[in-house]
C-alpha positions as CSV (number, residue, x, y, z in Angstrom):
1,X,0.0,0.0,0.0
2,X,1.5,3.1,-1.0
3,X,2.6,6.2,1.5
4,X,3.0,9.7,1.2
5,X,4.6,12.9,3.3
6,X,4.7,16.3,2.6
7,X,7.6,18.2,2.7
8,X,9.2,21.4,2.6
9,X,12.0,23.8,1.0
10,X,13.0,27.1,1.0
11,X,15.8,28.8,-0.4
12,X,17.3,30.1,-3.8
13,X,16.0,26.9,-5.0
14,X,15.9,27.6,-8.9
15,X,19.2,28.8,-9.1
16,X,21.3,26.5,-6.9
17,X,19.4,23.6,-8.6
18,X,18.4,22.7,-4.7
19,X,14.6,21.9,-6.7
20,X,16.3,19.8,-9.5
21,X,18.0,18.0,-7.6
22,X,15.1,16.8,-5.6
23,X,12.7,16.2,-8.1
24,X,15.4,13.7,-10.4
25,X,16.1,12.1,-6.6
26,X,12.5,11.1,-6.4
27,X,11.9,9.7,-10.1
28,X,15.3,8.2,-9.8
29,X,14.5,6.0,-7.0
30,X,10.9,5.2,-8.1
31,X,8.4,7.7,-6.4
32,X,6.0,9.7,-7.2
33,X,5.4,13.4,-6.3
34,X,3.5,16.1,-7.0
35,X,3.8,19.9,-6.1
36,X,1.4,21.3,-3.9
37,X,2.4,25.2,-3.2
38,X,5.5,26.8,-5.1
39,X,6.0,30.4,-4.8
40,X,9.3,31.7,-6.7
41,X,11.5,34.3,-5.7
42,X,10.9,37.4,-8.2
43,X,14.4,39.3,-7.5
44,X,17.9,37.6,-7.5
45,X,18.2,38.2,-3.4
46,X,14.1,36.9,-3.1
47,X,14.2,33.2,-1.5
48,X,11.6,30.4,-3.1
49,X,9.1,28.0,-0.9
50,X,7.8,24.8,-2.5
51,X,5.8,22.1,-0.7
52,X,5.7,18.9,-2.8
53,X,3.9,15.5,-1.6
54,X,6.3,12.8,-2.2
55,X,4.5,9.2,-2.4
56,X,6.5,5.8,-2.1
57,X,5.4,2.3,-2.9
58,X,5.3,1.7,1.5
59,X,6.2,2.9,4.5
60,X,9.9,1.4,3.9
61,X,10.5,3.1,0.2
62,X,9.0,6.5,1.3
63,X,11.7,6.5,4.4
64,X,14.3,5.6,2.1
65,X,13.3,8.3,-0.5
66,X,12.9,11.1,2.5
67,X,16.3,10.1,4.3
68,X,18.2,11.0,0.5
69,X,16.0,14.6,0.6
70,X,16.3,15.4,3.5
71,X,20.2,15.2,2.6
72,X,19.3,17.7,0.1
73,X,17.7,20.3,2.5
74,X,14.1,19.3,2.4
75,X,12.3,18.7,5.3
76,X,8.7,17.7,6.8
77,X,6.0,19.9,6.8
78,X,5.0,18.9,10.2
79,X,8.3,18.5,12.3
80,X,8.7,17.5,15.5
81,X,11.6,17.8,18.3
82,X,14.3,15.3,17.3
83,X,14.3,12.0,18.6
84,X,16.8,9.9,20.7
85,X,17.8,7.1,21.0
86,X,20.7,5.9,24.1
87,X,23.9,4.3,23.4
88,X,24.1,1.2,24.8
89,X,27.4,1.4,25.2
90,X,30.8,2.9,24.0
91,X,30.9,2.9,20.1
92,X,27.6,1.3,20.2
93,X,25.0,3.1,18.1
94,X,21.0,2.8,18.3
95,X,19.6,1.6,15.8
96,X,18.2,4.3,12.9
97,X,20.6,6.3,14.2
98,X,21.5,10.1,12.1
99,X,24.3,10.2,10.0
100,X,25.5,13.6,9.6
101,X,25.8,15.1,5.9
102,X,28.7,18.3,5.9
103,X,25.7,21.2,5.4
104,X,25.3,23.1,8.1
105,X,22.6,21.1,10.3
106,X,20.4,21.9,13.0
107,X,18.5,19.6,15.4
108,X,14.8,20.5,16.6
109,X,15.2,20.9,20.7
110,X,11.9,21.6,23.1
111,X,10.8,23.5,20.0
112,X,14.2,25.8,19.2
113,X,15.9,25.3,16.4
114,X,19.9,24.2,17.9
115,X,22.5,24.5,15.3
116,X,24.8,21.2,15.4
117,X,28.4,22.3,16.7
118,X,31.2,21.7,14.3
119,X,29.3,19.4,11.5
120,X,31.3,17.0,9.1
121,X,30.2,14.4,7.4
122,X,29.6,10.7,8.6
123,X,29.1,11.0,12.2
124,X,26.3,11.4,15.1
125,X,24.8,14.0,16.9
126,X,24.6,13.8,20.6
127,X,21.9,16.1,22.6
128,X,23.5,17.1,25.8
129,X,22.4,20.1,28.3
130,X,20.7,21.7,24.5
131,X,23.5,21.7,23.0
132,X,23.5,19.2,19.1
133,X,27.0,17.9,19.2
134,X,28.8,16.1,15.7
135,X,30.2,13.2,17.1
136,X,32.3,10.7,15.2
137,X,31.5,6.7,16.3
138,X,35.1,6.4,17.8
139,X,33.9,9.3,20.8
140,X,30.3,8.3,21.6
141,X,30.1,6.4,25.0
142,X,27.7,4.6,27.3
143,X,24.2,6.9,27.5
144,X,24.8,9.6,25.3
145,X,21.7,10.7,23.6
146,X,22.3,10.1,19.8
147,X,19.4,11.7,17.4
148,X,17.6,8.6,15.6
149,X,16.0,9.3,12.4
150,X,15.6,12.6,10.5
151,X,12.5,14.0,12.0
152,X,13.5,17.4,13.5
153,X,16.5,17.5,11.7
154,X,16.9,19.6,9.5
155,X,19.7,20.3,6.6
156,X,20.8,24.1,4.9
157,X,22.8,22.9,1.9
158,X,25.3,25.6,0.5
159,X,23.2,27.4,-2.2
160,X,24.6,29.7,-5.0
161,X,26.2,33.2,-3.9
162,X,24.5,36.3,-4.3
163,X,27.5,37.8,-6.3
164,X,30.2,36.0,-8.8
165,X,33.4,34.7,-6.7
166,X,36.4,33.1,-8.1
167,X,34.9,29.5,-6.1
168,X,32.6,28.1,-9.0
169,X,29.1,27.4,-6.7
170,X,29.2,23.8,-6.9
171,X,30.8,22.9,-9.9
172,X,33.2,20.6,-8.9
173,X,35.3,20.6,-12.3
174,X,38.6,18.9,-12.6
175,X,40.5,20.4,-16.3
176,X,44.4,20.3,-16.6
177,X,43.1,22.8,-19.8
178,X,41.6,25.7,-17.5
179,X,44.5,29.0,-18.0
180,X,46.3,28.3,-14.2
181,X,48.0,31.5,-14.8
182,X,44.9,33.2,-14.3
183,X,43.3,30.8,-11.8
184,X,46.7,31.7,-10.0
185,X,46.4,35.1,-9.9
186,X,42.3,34.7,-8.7
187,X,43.7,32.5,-5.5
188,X,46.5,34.7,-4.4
189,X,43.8,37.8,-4.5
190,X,41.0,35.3,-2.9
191,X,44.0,34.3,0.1
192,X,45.1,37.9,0.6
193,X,41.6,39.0,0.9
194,X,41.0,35.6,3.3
195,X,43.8,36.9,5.5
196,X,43.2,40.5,5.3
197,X,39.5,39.9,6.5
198,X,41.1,37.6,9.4
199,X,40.1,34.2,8.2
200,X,42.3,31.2,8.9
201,X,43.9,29.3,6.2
202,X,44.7,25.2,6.1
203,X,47.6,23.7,3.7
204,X,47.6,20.0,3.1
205,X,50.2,18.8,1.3
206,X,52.6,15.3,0.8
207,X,56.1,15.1,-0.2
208,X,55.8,15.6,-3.4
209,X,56.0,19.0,-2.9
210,X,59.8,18.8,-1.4
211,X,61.1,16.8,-4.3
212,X,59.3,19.1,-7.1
213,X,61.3,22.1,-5.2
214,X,58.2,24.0,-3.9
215,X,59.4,23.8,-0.3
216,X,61.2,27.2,-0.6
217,X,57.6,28.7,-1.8
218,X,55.7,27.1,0.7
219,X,58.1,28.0,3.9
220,X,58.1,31.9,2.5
221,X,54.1,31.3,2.5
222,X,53.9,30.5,6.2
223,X,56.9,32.8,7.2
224,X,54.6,35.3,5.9
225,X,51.7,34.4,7.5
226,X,49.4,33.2,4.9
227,X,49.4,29.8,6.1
228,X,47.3,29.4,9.7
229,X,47.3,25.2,9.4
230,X,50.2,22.8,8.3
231,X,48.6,19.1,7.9
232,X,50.9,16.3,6.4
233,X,52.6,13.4,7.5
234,X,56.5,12.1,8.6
235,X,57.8,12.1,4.7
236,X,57.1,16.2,4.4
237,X,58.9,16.6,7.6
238,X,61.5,14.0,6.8
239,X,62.5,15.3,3.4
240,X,62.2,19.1,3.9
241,X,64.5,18.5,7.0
242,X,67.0,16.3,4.7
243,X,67.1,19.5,2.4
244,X,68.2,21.3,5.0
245,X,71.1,19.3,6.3
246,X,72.2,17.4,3.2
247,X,70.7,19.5,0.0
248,X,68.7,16.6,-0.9
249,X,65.8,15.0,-1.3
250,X,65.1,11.1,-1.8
251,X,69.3,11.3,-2.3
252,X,68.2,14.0,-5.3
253,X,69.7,17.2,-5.6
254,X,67.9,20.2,-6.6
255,X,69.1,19.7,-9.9
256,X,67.6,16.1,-10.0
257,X,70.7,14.0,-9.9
258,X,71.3,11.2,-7.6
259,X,74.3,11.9,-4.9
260,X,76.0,8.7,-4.1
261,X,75.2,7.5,-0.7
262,X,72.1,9.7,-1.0
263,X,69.7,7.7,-0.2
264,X,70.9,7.3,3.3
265,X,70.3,10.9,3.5
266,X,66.7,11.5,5.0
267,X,67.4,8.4,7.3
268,X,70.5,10.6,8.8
269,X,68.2,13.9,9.0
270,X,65.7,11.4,11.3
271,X,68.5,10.5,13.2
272,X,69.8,14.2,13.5
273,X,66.5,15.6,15.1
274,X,66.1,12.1,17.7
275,X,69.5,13.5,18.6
276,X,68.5,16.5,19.3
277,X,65.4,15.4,20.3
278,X,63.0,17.5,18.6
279,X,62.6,19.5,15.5
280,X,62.3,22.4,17.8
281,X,65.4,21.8,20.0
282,X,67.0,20.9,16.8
283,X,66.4,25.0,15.9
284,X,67.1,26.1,19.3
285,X,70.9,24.6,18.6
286,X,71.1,26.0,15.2
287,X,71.0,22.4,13.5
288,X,68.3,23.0,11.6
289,X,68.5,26.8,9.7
290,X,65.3,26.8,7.2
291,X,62.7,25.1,5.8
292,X,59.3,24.1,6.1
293,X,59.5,22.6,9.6
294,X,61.5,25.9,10.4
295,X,59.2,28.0,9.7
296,X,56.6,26.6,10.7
297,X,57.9,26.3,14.2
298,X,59.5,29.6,14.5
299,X,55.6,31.0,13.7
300,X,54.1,29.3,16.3
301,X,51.2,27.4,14.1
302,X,49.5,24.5,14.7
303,X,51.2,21.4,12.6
304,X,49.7,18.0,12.6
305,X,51.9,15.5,11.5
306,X,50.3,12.2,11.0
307,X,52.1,8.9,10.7
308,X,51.8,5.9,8.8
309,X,53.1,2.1,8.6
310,X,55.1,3.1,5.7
311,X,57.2,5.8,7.8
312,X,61.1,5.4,8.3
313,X,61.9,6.8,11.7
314,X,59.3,8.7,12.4
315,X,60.2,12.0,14.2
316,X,59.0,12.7,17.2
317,X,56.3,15.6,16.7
318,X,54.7,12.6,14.3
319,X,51.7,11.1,15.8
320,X,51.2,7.9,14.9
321,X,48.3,6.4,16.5
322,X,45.7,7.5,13.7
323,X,42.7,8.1,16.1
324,X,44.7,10.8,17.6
325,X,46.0,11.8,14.7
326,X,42.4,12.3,13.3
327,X,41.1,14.0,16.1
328,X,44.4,16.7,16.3
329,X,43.4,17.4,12.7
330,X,39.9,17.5,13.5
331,X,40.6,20.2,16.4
332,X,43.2,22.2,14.3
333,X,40.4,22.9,11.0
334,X,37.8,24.1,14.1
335,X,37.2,27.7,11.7
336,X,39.1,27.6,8.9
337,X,38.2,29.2,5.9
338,X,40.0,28.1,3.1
339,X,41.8,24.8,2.6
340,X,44.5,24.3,-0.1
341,X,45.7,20.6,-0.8
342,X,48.6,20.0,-2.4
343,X,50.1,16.8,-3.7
344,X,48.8,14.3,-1.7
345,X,45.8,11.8,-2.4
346,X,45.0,10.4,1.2
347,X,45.9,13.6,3.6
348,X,43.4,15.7,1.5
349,X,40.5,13.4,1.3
350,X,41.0,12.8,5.3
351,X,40.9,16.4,5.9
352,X,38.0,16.9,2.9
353,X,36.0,14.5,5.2
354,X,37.0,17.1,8.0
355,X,35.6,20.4,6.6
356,X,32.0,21.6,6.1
357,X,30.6,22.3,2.6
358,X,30.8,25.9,3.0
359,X,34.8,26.0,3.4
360,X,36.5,27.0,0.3
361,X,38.8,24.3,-1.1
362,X,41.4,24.1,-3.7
363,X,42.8,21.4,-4.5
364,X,46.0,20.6,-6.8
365,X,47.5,17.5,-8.1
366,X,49.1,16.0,-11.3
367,X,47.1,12.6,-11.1
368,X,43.5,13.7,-12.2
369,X,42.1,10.9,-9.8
370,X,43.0,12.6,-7.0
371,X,41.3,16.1,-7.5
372,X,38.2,14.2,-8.8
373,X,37.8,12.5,-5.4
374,X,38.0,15.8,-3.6
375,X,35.3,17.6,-5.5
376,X,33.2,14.8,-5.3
377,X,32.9,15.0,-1.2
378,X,30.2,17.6,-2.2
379,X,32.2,21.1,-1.7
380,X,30.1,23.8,-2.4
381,X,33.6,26.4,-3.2
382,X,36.2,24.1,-4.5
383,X,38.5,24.2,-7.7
384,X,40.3,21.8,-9.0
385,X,43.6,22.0,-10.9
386,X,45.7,19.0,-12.5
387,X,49.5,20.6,-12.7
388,X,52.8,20.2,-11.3
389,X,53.0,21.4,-7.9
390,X,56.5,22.1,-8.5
391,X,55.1,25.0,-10.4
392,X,52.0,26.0,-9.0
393,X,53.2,26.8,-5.8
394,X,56.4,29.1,-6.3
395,X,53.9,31.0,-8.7
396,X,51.6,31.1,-6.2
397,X,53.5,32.8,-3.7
398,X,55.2,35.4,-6.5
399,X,51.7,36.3,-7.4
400,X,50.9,36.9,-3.6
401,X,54.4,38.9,-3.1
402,X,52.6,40.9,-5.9
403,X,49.8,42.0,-4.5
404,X,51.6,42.9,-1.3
405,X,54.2,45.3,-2.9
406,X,50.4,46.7,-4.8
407,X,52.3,46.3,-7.8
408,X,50.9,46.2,-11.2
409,X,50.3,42.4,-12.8
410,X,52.0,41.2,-15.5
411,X,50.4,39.1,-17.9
412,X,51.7,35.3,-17.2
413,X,51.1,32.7,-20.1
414,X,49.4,30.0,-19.2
């Protein structure tokens, strides 16, 4: 016997395809629906309402067609305060249990709306004392009240800005063909205006971007404090520290040629900083001079560090149990607003996972896979750029150097 709901949206619906979206979601997974009440927007800052009567085949398809729209920012016409369930015990979910999307979410609370604290995507939400808390599996314990279902839950998916911005409004495009001489230009004036306006700035990147000689660009970035939030792992530390002491990386030079005995090299730079016992101690003795891990430490931001079964050493500021790891990353993004990801396939998508939809990303990579998986998490800002890092970067930072000297541009070919 078939079932039906009504629900709800409001929004720039035409525009931000938020109504398209719906409507193919319904046909594509068999139901039926038909649009009670739509009042459009007249002016481009005038929000839409629709209210559309979704019917499924039973009770079971209709839930599983409103659990994928609600996902999508539609909601029930009558809604209720959210329900709860109780853990049974630690890491123990109740059954029907939410699963957090990375929109913005708020949870329906004695009748007042309660915006969920910190939302990414794939975990709970815990009420406690009226406050909706995010809560990945790993954290909930014994009793904590975990919202079940979707009822009183509602979703705010990122919809298309008011005014054109150099983040394409959820276009998600990958292109090694786009002109990245422009598109370079457009993200040093979009992180000099990030910075001047006081946002905060994260910078993901792998190892890749020491042995393609883009440390230099990258340490002049954070010595000038465009860079809020280092993520990477033991290699990027490794390598840019082997640069330092031995001029190479991987046993390369910086002209690319192997130094015999140089691949010994980054396993004597771990064993330098044990010595001293920390990359900072290793400064504070004059060991180590410049770099990444120099600057970085010298300007006081938060690194993260996270290990891996593949490290050599590792140094000491690595974590290596990943649970902590994940949760220092997970503390350090807490109001970032822009995340750049360079070179580096399973740092980004861990921190992708981190971020709400609404945080700019960019994210840049020779291997087209790799940028395709980030724009696929459902960022509602992101570009994506297929090129060397190697030459990305140190043109990144000249463009910025640019704009803070207020100097005129010069034409770049791409």
């Amino acid at each position: 016997m078939s079932e039906i709901a009504d629900i709800e949206m409001q929004g720039h619906l035409i525009d931000s395809q938020m109504m398209t979206r719906v409507l193919d979601k319904i046909m594509d997974m068999g139901g039926e629906f038909e649009i009670k009440n739509f009042q459009i927007g007249q002016k481009k800052n005038d929000t839409s309402y629709v209210q559309i009567t979704v019917t499924g085949e039973d009770a079971g398809h209709l839930d599983r067609i409103l659990l994928e729209l609600h996902a999508l920012g539609a909601r029930l016409v009558e809604m209720e305060d959210a329900r709860t369930g109780v853990s049974p015990g630690d890491m123990v979910v109740p059954r029907g249990f939410y699963s957090t999307t990375n929109h913005p979410t708020y949870v329906r609370y004695k009748g007042t709306w309660v915006e969920v604290e910190h939302n990414h995507m794939d975990c709970l939400i815990v009420l406690e004392d009226g406050r909706a808390r995010c809560t990945p599996i790993g954290h909930i314990k014994k009793g904590d009240r975990v919202v079940i279902g979707t009822a009183g839950v509602k979703v705010v998916p990122p919809e298309r800005p008011r005014e054109k911005t150099f983040f394409g409004f959820m276009s998600n495009e990958v292109s090694s063909e786009r002109p990245s001489g422009e598109l370079v230009r457009q993200l040093a004036s979009e992180i000099v205006r990030t910075k001047t306006a006081g946002g905060k700035i994260a910078l993901v990147c792998g190892p890749a971007l020491v042995h393609t000689g883009a440390a230099p660009a990258l340490a002049r970035l954070i010595r000038e404090g465009y860079v809020d939030v280092l993520l990477a792992g033991n290699a990027v530390a490794v390598h840019d520290i082997e640069r330092q002491l031995f001029g190479t990386s991987l046993g390369m030079n910086c002209q690319g040629n192997a130094i015999s005995g140089g691949h010994r090299n980054h396993l004597y730079a771990i064993s330098e900083i044990m010595a001293s016992g920390s990359i900072k101690n290793a400064i504070a003795e004059g060991k180590l001079k410049g770099g990444i891990m120099y600057e970085a430490t010298e300007k006081g931001i938060d690194y993260i560090l996270a290990g891996s079964i593949r490290d050599d050493g590792p140094l000491p500021e690595v974590i290596t149990d990943t649970v902590r790891a994940k949760d220092a990353m997970d503390k350090a993004l807490k109001g970032v607003d822009m995340a750049i990801m360079l070179g580096t396939m399973l740092h980004s998508i861990a921190v992708g996972n981190l971020l709400p939809s609404y945080v700019k990303t960019i994210c840049v990579d020779i291997n087209p896979s790799t940028v395709t998986k980030l724009m696929d998490r459902g960022s509602a800002q992101a570009i994506g750029l297929v090129t060397d890092i190697g030459i990305f970067l140190p043109r990144l930072a000249e463009e910025i150097e640019k704009l803070e000297k207020g100097g005129e541009e010069k034409e770049i070919p791409c």
